[in-house]
C-alpha positions in Angstrom: -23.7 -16.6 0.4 -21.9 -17.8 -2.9 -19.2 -20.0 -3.3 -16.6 -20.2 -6.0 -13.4 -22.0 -6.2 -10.3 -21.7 -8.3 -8.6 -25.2 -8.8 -6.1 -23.7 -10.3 -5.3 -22.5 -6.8 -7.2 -24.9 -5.0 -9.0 -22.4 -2.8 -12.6 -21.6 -2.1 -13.8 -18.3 -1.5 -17.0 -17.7 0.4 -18.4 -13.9 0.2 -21.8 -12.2 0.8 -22.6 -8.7 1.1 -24.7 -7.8 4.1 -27.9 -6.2 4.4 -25.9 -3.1 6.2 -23.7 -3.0 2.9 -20.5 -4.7 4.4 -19.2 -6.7 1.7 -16.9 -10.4 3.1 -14.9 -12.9 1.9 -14.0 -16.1 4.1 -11.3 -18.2 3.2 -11.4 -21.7 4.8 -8.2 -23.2 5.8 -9.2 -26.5 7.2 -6.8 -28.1 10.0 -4.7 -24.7 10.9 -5.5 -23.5 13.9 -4.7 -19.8 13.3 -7.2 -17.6 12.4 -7.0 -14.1 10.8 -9.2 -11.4 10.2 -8.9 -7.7 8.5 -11.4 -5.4 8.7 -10.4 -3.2 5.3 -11.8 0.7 5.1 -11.7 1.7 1.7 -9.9 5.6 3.0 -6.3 6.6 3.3 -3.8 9.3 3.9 -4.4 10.6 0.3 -8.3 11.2 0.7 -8.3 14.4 1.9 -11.1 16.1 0.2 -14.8 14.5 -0.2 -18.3 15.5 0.4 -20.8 14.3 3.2 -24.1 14.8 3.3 -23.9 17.5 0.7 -20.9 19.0 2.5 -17.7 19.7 1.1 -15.0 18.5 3.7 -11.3 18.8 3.7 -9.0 17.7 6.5 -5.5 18.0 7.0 -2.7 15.5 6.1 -2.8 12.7 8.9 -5.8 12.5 9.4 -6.6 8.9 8.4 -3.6 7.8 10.7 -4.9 9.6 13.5 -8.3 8.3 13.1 -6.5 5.1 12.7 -4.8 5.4 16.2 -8.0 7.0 18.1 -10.4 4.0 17.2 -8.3 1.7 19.8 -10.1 4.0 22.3 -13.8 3.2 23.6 -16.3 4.5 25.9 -15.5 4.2 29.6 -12.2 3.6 29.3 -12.1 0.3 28.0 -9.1 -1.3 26.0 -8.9 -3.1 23.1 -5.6 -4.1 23.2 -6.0 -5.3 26.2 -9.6 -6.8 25.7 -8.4 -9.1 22.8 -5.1 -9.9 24.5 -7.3 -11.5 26.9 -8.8 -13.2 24.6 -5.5 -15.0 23.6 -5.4 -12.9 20.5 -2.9 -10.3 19.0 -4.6 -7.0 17.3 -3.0 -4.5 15.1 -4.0 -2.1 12.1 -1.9 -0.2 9.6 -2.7 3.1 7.6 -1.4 3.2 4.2 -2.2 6.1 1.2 -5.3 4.6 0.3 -6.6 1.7 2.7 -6.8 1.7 6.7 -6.9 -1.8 8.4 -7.5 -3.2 11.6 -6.9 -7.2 12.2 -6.5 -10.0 14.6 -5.3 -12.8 14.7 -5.8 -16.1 16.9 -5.9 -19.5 17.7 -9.4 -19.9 19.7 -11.9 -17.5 20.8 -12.4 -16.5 17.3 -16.2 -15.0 17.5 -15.4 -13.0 20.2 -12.6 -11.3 18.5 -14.6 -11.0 15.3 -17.2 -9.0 17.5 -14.9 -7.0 19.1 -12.7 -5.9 16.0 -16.1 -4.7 14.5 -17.2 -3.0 17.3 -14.4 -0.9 18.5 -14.0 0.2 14.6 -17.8 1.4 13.9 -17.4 2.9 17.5 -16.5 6.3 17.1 -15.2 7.5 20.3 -12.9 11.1 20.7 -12.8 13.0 23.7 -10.8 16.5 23.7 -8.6 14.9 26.2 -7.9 11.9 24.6 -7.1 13.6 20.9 -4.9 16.3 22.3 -3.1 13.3 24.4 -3.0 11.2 20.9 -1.0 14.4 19.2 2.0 13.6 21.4 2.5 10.8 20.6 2.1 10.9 16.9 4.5 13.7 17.0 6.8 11.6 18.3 5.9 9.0 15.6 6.5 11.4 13.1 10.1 12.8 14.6 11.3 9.0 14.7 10.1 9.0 10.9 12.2 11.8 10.1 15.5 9.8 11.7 14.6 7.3 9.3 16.8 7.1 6.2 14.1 4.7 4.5 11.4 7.3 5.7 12.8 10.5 4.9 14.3 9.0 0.9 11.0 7.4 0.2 9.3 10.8 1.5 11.6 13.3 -0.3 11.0 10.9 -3.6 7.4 11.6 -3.8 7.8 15.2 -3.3 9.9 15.2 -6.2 8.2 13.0 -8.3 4.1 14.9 -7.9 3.1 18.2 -8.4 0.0 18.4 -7.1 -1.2 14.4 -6.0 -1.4 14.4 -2.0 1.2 10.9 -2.1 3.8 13.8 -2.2 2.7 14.2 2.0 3.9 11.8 4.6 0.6 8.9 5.6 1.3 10.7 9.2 1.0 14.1 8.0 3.6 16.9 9.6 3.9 18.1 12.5 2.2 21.1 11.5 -0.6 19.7 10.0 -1.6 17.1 13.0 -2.4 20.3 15.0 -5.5 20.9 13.1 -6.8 17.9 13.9 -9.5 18.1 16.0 -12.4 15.6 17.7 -14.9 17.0 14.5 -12.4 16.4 12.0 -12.6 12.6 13.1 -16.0 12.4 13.5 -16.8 13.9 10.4 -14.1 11.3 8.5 -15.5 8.4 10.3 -19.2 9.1 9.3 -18.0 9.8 5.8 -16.1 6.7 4.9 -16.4 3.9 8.2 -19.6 3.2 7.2 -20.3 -0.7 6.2 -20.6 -0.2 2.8 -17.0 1.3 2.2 -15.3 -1.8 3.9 -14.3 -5.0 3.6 -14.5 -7.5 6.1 -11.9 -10.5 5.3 -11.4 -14.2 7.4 -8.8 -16.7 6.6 -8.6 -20.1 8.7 -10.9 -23.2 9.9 -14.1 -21.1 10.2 -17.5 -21.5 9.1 -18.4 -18.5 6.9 -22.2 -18.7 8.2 -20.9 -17.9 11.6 -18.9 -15.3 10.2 -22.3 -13.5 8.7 -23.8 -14.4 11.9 -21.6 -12.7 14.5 -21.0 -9.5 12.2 -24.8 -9.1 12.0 -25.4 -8.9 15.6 -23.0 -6.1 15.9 -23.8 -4.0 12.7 -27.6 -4.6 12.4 -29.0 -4.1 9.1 -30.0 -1.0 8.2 -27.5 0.9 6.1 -25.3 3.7 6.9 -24.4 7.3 4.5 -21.5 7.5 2.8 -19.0 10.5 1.7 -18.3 10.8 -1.9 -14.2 11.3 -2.4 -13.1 14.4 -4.3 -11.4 13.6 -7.8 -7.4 13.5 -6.9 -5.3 15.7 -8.8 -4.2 14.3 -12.6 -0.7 14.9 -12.6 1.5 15.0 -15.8 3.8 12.3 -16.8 6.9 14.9 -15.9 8.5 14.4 -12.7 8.6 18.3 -10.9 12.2 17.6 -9.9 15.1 15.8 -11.6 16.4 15.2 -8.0 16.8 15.7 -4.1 19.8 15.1 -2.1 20.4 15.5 1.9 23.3 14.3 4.1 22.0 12.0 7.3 24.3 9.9 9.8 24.4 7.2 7.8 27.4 4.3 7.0 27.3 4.7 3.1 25.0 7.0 0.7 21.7 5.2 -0.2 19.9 6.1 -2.6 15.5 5.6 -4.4 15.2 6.1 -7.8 11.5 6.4 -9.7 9.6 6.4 -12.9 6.7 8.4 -12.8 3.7 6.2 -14.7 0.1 6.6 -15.7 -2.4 5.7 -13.3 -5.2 2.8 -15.2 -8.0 3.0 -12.9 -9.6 0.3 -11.7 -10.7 -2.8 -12.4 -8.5 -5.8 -14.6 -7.1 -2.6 -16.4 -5.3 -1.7 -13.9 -4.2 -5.3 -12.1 -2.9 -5.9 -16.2 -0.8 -3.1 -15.6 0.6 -3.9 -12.6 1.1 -7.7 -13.6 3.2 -6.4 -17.0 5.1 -3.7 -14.8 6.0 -6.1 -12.6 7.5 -8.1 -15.4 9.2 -5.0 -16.5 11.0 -4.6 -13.7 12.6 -8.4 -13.6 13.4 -8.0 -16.8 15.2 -4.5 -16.3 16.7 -4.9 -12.9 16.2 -8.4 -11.2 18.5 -10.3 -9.7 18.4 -12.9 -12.9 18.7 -10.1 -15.3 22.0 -8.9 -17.3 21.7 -5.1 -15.8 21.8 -6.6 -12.0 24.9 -8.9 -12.9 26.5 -5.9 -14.5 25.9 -3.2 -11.8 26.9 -6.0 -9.1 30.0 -6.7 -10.4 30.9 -3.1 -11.3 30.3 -2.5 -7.6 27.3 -0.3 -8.3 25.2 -1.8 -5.9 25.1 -5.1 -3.3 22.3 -7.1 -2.4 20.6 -3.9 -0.8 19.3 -3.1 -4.7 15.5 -4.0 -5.4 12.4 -2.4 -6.4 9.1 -3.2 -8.5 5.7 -1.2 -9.2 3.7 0.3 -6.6 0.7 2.3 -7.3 -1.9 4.1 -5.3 -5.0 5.7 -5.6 -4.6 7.9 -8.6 -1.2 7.3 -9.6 1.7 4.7 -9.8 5.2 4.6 -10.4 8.5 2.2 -10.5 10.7 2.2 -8.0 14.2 0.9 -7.1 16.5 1.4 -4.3 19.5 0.4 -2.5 23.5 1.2 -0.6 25.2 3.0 -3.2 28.6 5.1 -4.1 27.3 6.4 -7.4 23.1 6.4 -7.9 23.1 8.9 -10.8 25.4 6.1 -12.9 22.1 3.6 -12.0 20.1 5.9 -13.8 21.4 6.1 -16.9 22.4 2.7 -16.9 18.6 1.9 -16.1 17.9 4.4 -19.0 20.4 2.8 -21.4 19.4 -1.0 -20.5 15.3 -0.1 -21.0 16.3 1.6 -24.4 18.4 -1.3 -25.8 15.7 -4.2 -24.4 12.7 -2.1 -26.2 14.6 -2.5 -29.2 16.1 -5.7 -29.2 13.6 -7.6 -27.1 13.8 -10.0 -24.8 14.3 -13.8 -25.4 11.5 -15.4 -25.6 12.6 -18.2 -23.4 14.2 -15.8 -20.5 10.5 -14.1 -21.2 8.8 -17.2 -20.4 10.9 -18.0 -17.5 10.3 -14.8 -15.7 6.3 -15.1 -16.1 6.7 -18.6 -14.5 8.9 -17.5 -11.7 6.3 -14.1 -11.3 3.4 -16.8 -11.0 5.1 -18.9 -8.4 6.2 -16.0 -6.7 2.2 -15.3 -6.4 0.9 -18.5 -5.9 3.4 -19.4 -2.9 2.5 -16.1 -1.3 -1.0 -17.5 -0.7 0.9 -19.9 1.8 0.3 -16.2 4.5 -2.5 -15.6 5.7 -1.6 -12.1 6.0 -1.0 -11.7 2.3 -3.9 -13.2 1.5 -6.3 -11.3 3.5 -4.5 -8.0 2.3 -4.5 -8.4 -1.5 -7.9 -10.1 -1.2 -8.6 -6.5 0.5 -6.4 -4.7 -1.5 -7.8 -6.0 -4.7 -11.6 -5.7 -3.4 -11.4 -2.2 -3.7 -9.6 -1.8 -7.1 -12.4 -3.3 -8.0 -10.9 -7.2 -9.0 -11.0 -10.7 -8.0 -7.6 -11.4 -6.8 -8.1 -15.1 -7.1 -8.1 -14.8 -11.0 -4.6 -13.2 -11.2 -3.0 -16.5 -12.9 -5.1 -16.1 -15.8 -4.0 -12.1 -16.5 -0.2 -13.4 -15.9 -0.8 -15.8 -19.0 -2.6 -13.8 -21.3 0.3 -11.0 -20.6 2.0 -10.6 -23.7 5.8 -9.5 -24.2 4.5 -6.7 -26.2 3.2 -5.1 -23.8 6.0 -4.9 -20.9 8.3 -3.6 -23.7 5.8 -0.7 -24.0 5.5 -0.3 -20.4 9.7 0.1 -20.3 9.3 2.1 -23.6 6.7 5.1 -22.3 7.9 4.6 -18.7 11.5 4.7 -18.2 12.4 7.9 -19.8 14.4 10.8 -18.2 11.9 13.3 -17.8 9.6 10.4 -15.7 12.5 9.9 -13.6 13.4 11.5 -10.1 15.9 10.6 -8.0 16.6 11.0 -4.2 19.8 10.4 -2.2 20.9 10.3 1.2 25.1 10.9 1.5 26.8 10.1 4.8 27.3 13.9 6.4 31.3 13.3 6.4 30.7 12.9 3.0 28.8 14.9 2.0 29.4 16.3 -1.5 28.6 19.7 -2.8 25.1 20.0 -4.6 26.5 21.3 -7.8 28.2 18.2 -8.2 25.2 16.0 -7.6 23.5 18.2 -10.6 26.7 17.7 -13.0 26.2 14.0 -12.6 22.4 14.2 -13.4 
């Protein structure tokens, strides 16, 4: 097992990578009593196409989620939920568009926990029953999405802002598409991708990492597992499909998600340089310290609903800002007009400075959660980067290059926008087009 430290942060970082091929990082977090783990699979809503075992496999959108929900189920009717609430311990697990977690978190009982999470995961387990029972209630999960304003603008965004990348579908799928998901289709994901090798096992707390290694070796064993090879995803262009989508939900005032398509990096420090300077593009375009934000506030453009920043997924990435608003196409082309005039007058250096400091803090205090470490430690695993050096890429980052972030990324063909109107007030869709 190595050790490594940052004293910049303070922190120590044990990891090993076990003879099964699960890869682990333990945090030690001396005198807290809670304990958190995350078991990370590197597979999400977007990995839909892949080959296994010299198979090409596609399944439909959802699947990831459903296999997410289905694991919670084991052989002879046990459950986990309520196996680890005995325990004293609260489980959970999220999917997103390219990473599926399962964690736990506790104040005693730890190794038992630890062995449970990793067996009820690397336990494959679907009875016809139990699947077709499962579709219910994902529907239902999926009909409570589509009464959600946040949902359904987020969801509308995407499909306006990709062609052909599968980001542009819902993490749960559609209704339609969870019908053709079948006890195979799950097997045949879990074989491909929950093997040990495509995971990450993360522990933050007062834990010995040896014990760690210990316990997750008696479950897994050694011997190493196959793994599916993930299709390619689609490389889309740096056009956005559609300029914009409007709808009419009952809602108090219109609301609105604004994007900027931008060019996927890869992996690696690459792509953790990208976000970092994209990040700093966005404080300097729209946060709350910046002239824009003080502008649209007082002009009554938006209220302290307005925020946004990068996100990115597997194979592409974008900018994003939302927020309660009367007038969202006037936010665009003051968010066009403000990136124009600060890639060619620059920004003071001293403001410049400030923001980098405040970005850094910003990162630095988040390491107070346990839960946002273990995620970006997971996160960051997979693209492929050692989260705990971020404060040295902040540095280096130069003001050069967020200015030519803002200058190839917020332009009108990279833009889409989507808004949701109040249905009493719901205007005509010729003049949402005359305002674009």
């Amino acid at each position: 097992m190595t050790e490594t430290t940052y004293p910049q942060l303070d922190e120590t970082v044990f990891r090993e990578t076990l003879p099964c091929g699960l890869p682990l990082a333990v945090v030690p977090r001396q005198g807290f009593s809670k304990k958190l783990c995350y078991l990370a699979v590197d597979f999400g809503s977007v990995h839909r196409d892949f080959t296994l075992e010299g198979k090409s496999c596609h399944v439909p959108a959802g699947t990831a989620h459903y296999l997410e929900h289905k694991l919670f189920d084991m052989p002879d009717d046990r459950d986990v939920s309520a196996e680890f609430a005995a325990l004293g311990a609260n489980v959970n697990a999220f999917t997103s568009y390219d990473m599926t977690a399962y964690y736990f978190s506790c104040t005693e009982n730890f190794s038992q926990c630890l062995r449970l999470l990793t067996e009820f995961v690397f336990t494959p387990w679907f009875t016809r029953e139990s699947v077709e029972k499962e579709r219910g209630i994902i529907d239902q999960e999926i009909g409570m999405n589509l009464d959600s304003p946040d949902s359904v603008i987020f969801d509308r965004l995407m499909e306006s802002m990709f062609r052909e990348h599968p980001i542009r579908i819902p993490i749960l799928g559609t209704r339609e598409s969870i019908r053709e998901i079948t006890p195979e289709v799950l097997e045949t994901c879990h074989r491909a991708f929950y093997t040990p090798a495509n995971c990450f096992l993360c522990v933050v707390g007062d834990v010995k990492p040896e014990e760690v290694v210990t316990e997750v070796r008696q479950v897994l064993g050694d011997a190493p597992r196959p793994l599916g090879r993930k299709h390619p995803l689609p490389e889309e262009e740096m056009t956005c499909p559609t300029a914009r989508t409007h709808c009419a939900m009952d809602i108090a005032m219109p609301t609105f998600c604004l994007g900027f398509k931008c060019a996927p990096v890869g992996l690696g420090e690459a792509a953790i340089r990208q976000e970092m300077a994209a990040d700093l593009a966005a404080e300097a375009l729209f946060g709350e310290s910046s002239e824009l934000y003080l502008r649209l506030y007082q002009d009554g453009l938006i209220d302290s609903s307005f925020g946004g920043g990068y996100d990115c997924a597997d194979g592409c990435a974008m900018l994003l800002c939302s927020g309660d608003s009367e007038d969202a196409p006037a936010i665009r082309q003051a968010l066009l007009r403000q990136a124009q005039t600060l890639v060619e007058q620059g920004i003071p250096e001293d403001y410049f400075l400030r923001m980098k400091r405040s970005a850094l803090g910003r990162r630095i205090k988040a390491l107070d959660s346990f839960d946002s470490t273990c995620f970006r430690l997971c996160a960051y695993h997979f693209a492929k980067f050692d989260y705990f050096l971020f404060p040295a890429v902040y540095r280096d980052i130069r003001q050069e290059e967020v200015l030519d972030f803002l200058a190839r990324t917020v332009t009108p063909e990279r833009c889409a926008l989507s808004v949701i109107e109040p249905i009493s007030q719901d205007p005509p869709i010729e003049n949402m087009e005359a305002a674009l």
